[in-house]
C-alpha positions in Angstrom: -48.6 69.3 -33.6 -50.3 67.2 -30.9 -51.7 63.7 -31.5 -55.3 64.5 -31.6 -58.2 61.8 -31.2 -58.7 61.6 -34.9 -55.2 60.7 -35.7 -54.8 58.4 -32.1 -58.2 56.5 -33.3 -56.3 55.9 -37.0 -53.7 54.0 -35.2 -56.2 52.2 -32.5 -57.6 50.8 -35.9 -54.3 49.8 -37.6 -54.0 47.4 -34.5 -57.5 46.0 -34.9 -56.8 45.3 -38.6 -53.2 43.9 -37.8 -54.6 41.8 -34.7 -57.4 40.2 -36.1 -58.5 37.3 -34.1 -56.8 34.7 -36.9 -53.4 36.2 -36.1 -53.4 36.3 -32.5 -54.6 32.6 -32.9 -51.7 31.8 -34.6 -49.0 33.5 -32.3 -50.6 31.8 -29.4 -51.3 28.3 -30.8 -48.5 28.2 -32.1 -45.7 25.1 -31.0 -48.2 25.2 -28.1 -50.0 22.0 -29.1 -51.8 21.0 -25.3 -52.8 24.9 -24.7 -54.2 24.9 -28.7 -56.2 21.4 -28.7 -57.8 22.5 -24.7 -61.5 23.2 -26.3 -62.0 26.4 -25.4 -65.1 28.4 -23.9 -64.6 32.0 -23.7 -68.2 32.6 -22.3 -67.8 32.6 -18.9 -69.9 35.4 -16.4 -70.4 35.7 -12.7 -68.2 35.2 -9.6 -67.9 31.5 -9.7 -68.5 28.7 -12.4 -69.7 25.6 -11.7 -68.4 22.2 -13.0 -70.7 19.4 -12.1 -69.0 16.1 -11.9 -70.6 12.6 -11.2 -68.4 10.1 -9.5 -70.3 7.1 -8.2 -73.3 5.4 -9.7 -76.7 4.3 -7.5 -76.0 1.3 -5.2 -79.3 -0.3 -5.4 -78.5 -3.4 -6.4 -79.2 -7.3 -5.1 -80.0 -10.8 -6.4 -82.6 -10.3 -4.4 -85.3 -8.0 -4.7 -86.1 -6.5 -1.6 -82.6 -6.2 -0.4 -82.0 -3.9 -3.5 -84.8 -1.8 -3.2 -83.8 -1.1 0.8 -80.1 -0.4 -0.1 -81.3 2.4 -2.9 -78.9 5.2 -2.9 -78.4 8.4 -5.0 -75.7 9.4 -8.1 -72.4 10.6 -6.5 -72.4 14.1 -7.5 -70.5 17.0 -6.3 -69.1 20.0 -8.3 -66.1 21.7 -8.8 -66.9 25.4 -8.4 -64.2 27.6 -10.5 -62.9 31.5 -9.9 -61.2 32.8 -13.0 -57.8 34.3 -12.8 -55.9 36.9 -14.2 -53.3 37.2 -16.6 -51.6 40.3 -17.8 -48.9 41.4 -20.6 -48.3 44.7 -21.4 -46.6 47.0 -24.8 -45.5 50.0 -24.4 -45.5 52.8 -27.2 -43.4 56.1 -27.4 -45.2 59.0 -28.7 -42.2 59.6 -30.5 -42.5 56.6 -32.7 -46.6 57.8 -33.0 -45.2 61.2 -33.5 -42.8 60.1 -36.5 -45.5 57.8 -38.2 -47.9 61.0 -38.5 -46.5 61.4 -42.2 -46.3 58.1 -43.0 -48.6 55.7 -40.9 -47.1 53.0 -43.0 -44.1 52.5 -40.4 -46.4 52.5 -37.6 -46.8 48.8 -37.5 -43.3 48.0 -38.3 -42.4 50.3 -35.2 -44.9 49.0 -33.1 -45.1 45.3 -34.0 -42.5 43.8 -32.0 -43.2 44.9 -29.0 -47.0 43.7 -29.5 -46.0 40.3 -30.1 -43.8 40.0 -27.6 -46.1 41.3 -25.0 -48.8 38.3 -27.0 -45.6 35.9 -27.1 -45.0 36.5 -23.1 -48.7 35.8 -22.0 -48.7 33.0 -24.0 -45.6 31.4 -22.7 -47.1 31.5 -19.1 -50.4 30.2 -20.4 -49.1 27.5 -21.5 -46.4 27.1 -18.8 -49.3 27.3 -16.0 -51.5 24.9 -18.2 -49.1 21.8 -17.4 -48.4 23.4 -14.0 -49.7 22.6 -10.8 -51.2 26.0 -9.8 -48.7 27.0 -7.7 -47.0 28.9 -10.2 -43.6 27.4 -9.7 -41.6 27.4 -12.8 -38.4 25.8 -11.8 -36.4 24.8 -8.6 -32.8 25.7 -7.5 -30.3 23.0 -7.3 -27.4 24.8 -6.6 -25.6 28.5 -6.6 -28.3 30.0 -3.9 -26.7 32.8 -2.6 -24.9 33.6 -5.5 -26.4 35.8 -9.0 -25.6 32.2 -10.8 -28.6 29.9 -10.2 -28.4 26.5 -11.9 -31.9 24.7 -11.9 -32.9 21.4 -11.0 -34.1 20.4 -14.5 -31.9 22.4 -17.0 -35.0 22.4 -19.6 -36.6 24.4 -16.9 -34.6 27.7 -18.2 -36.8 27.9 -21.3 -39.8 29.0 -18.7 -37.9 32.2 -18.4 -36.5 35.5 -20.2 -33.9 37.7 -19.6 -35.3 41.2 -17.9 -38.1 38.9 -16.0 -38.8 39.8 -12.3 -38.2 36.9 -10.1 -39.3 36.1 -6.5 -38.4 33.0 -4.6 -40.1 30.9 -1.9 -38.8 27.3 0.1 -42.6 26.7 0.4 -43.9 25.9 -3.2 -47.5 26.4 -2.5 -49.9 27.4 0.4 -48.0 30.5 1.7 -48.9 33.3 2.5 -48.1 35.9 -0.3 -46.2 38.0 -0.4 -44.3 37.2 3.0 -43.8 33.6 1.9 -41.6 35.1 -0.5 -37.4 35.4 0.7 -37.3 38.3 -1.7 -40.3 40.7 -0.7 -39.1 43.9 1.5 -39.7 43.0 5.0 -40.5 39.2 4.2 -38.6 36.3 4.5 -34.4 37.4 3.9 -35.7 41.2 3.2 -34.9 42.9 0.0 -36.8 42.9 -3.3 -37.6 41.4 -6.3 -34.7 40.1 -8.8 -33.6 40.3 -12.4 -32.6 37.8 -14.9 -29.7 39.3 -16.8 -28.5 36.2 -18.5 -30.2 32.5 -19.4 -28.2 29.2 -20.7 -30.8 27.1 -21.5 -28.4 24.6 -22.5 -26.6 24.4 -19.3 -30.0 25.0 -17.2 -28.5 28.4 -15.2 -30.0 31.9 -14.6 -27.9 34.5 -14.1 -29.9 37.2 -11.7 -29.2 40.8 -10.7 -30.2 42.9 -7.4 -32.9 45.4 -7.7 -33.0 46.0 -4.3 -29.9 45.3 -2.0 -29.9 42.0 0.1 -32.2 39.6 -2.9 -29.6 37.2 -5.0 -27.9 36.4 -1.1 -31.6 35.2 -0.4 -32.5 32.9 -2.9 -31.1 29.3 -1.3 -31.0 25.8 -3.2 -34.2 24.1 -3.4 -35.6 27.3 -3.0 -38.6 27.5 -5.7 -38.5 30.4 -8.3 -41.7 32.0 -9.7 -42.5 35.0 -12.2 -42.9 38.2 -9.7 -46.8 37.9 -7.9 -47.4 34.7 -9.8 -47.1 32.4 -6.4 -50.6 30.2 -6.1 -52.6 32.9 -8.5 -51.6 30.9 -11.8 -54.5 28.8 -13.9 -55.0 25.1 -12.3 -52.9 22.9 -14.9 -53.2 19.9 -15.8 -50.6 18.5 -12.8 -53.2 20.2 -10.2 -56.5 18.4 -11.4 -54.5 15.2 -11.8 -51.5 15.6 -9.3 -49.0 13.2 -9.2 -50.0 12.2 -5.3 -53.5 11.1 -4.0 -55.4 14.3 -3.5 -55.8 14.7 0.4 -58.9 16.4 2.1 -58.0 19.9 1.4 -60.6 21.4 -0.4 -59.7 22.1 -4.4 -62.4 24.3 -6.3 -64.8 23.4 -3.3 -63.9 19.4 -3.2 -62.7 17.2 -0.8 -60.6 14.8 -3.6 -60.2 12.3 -1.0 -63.4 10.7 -1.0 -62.7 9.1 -4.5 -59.2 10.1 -5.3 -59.2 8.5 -8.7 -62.1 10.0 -10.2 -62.2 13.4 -8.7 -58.3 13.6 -8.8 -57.3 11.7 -11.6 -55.3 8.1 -12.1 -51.5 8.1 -11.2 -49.0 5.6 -12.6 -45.2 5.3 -11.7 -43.3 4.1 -14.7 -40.2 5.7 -13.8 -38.1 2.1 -13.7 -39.7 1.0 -16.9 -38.7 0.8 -20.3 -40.3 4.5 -21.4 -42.4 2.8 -23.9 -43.8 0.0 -21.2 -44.4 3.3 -19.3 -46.7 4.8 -21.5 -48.7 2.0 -22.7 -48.5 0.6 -19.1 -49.9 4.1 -17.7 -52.4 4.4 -19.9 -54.1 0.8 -19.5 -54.0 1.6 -15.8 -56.3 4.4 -16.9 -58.8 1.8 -18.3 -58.3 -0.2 -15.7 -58.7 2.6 -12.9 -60.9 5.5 -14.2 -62.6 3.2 -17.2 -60.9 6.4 -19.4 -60.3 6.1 -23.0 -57.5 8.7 -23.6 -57.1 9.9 -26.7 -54.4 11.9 -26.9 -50.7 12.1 -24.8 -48.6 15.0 -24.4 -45.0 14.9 -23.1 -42.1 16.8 -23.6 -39.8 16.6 -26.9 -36.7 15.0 -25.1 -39.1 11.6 -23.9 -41.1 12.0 -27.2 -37.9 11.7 -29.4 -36.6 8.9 -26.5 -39.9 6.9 -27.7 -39.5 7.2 -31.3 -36.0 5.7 -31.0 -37.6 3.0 -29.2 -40.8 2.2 -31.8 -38.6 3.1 -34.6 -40.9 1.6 -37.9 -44.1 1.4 -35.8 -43.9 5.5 -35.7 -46.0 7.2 -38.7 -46.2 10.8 -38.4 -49.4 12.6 -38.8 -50.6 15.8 -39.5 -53.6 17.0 -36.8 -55.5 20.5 -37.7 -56.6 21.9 -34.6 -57.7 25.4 -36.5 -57.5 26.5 -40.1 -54.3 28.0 -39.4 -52.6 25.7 -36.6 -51.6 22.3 -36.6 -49.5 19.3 -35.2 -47.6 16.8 -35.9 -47.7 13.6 -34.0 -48.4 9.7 -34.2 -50.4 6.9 -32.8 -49.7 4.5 -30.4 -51.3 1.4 -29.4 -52.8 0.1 -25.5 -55.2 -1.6 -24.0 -57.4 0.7 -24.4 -57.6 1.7 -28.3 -54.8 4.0 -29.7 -53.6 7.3 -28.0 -52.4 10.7 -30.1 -48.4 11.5 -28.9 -47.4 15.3 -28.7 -44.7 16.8 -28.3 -45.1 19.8 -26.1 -41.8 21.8 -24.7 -43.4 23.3 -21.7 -44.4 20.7 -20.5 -42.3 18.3 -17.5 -39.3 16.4 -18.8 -40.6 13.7 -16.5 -44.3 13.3 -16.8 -46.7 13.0 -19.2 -50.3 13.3 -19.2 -52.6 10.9 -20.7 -55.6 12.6 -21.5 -59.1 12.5 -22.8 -59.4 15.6 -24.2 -63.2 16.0 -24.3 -62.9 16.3 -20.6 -61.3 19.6 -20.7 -62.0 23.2 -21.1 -60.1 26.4 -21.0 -62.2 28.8 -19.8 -61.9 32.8 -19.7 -64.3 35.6 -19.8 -64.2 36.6 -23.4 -61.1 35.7 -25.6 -57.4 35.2 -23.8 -55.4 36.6 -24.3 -57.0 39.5 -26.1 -56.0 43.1 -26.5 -57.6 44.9 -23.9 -60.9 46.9 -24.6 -61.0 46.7 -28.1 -65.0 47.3 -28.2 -64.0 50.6 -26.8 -61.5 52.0 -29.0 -59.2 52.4 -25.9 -56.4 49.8 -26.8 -54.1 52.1 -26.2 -53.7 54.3 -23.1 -51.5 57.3 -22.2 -49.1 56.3 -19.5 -49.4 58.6 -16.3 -45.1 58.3 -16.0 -43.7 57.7 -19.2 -43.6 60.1 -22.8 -46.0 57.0 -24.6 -48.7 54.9 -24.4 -49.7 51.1 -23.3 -51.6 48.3 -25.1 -52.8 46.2 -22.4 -53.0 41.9 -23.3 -54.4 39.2 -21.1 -58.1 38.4 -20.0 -59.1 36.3 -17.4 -59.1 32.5 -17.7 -58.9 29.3 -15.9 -59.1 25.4 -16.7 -61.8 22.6 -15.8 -61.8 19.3 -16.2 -65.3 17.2 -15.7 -63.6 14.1 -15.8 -60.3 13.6 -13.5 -60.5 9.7 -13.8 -60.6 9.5 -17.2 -56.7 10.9 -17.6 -53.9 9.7 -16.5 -50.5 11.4 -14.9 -47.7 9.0 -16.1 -44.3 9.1 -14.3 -41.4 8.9 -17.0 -38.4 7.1 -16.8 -35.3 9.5 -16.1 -33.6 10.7 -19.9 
């Protein structure tokens, strides 16, 4: 008996029920805690959005009277102009399993569950690996074993960015290529050959093991070579490292602005406190953002190995906290005292081992055009789509998003001491 429309749209609803907007919440929010507290606006239309910024107040001002009213200038106002980008996940369905749940729909979601979640849990990983990112997609470097299928990264905390059966490409230039031939492992590019395959990850050890798809790519991919999710190089969201880098921002253009006429309060407040005590460097960076970008950040995230480094360090001055950020998701974290007032600590595992970002988090936004990620079309009733090559059917997950920030100043990209 074929799967007719009526018995198709049955299923199409058992995903709407299952999904409900709660749920996804939770798989996404989840242990994410810098992706879940972003304040989110999912309202976003047109080609470009803009994000005005003021950076300089009116210079008309004297002791004396008529040398303050000739020296009257304007706010310092430009705007950050944003394109959203895409992201995409994708589940596949065999009819078979569709077929088999016709006389008893109760095993359809148990069939097709897991491979919904993990096409949610894969977009949300790069979500929030892209949200502490620098926008070049990058997820980890090569320290040694180019050449060989045994890559062992840079930062060995790196290898939880990845997943076995994920499509890699490599590039010596991390941003500001040309794509795809910046890539070494793009037929005809750079070292010829294709795309690779991880096979095996030890995340303890910080190694990829990688496999040919097409003849000629592991004897590409060199040390210091970067390594990037397949077609993710410099068309990732802008994370938090690219609107506050950890260098001055030079003149080339970012969302429509020149940086370098104001590098602190259109590209955010830098502070090296990687030979201090990593306590002194935290307090220490975040006073230089009073001091710098007159900021009063409220919240710090940094990854669990320098967050459990800092707790050793305050020992009894740590009290643990609860913080809701939904009615379903929340974190755990404590306060910590500066210059400035007291600042939230996180722990957040994808972000660097050896930065954190001090941030005032009233400043940001994620922004996407409608919910992200969301299941594809579900106004429609067309969540899930026959496959043109395959006996089964898709569920498309993603949406397209990007992230703003209308205050760069008023954060703070601290340099850690090493673990």
């Amino acid at each position: 008996m074929p799967l007719t429309g009526e018995s198709m749209a049955t299923y199409v609803a058992m995903l709407k029920e299952w999904y409900t907007s709660k749920r996804i919440e939770w798989m996404v929010y989840m242990n994410a805690p810098f992706f879940a507290m972003l304040p989110k606006n999912p309202e976003i239309g047109g080609e470009t959005y803009d994000v005005p910024i003021g950076y300089g107040d009116p210079q008309a001002g004297s002791t004396r009277f008529t040398i303050a009213q000739g020296n009257k200038t304007p706010t310092q106002t430009t705007k950050f102009q944003m394109v959203m980008k895409e992201e995409y996940s994708f589940a596949q369905i065999g009819r078979k399993v569709i077929k088999a749940a016709e006389k008893d729909r109760g095993a359809f979601l148990p069939a097709v569950k897991p491979n919904v979640d993990g096409a949610f849990r894969t977009c949300k990983r790069n979500l929030c690996i892209a949200a502490h990112g620098d926008g070049s997609g990058a997820k980890a470097r090569v320290a040694s074993g180019g050449g060989t299928a045994t890559l062992t990264l840079t930062e060995k905390y790196d290898a939880v960015k990845f997943q076995v059966n994920e499509r890699l490409e490599a590039s010596a230039t991390k941003t500001g290529g040309a794509y795809p031939t910046v890539m070494k492992n793009q037929p005809g590019a750079l070292g010829g050959g294709g795309l690779v395959r991880i096979t095996a990850i030890d995340r303890q050890a910080g190694t990829l093991t990688i496999a040919d798809i097409d003849a000629g790519t592991v004897a590409a991919i060199a040390d210091n070579d970067y390594l990037y999710r397949a077609g993710d190089y410099d068309n990732v969201i802008n994370g938090w490292q690219a609107w506050v880098p950890p260098t001055a921002p030079t003149s080339t253009p970012f969302n429509g602005v020149d940086r370098s006429v104001d590098p602190d309060m259109l590209g955010g407040v830098r502070f090296d406190g990687s030979a201090l005590v990593l306590s002194e460097a935290m307090t220490n960076g975040l006073t230089e953002g009073v001091i710098i970008g007159d900021a009063e950040v409220d919240h710090v995230f940094a990854h669990p190995k320098q967050v459990a480094k800092l707790v050793d360090q305050l020992g009894a001055k740590v009290e643990w906290q609860e913080y809701s950020v939904t009615e379903t998701i929340g974190f755990e974290g404590f306060k910590i005292r500066y210059d400035g007032g007291t600042a939230r600590v996180f722990a957040d595992r994808y972000g660097p081992v050896d930065r954190a970002l001090g941030a005032t988090l009233e400043s940001w936004e994620f922004l996407s055009m409608g919910p992200c990620p969301e299941i594809f079309d579900a106004e429609t009733d067309q969540e899930m789509l026959r496959e043109s090559d395959i006996d089964g059917y898709e569920v498309r997950i993603g949406g397209y998003p990007e992230t703003s920030c209308n205050a760069p100043g008023h954060n703070v990209n601290i340099q850690l001491p090493p673990l």
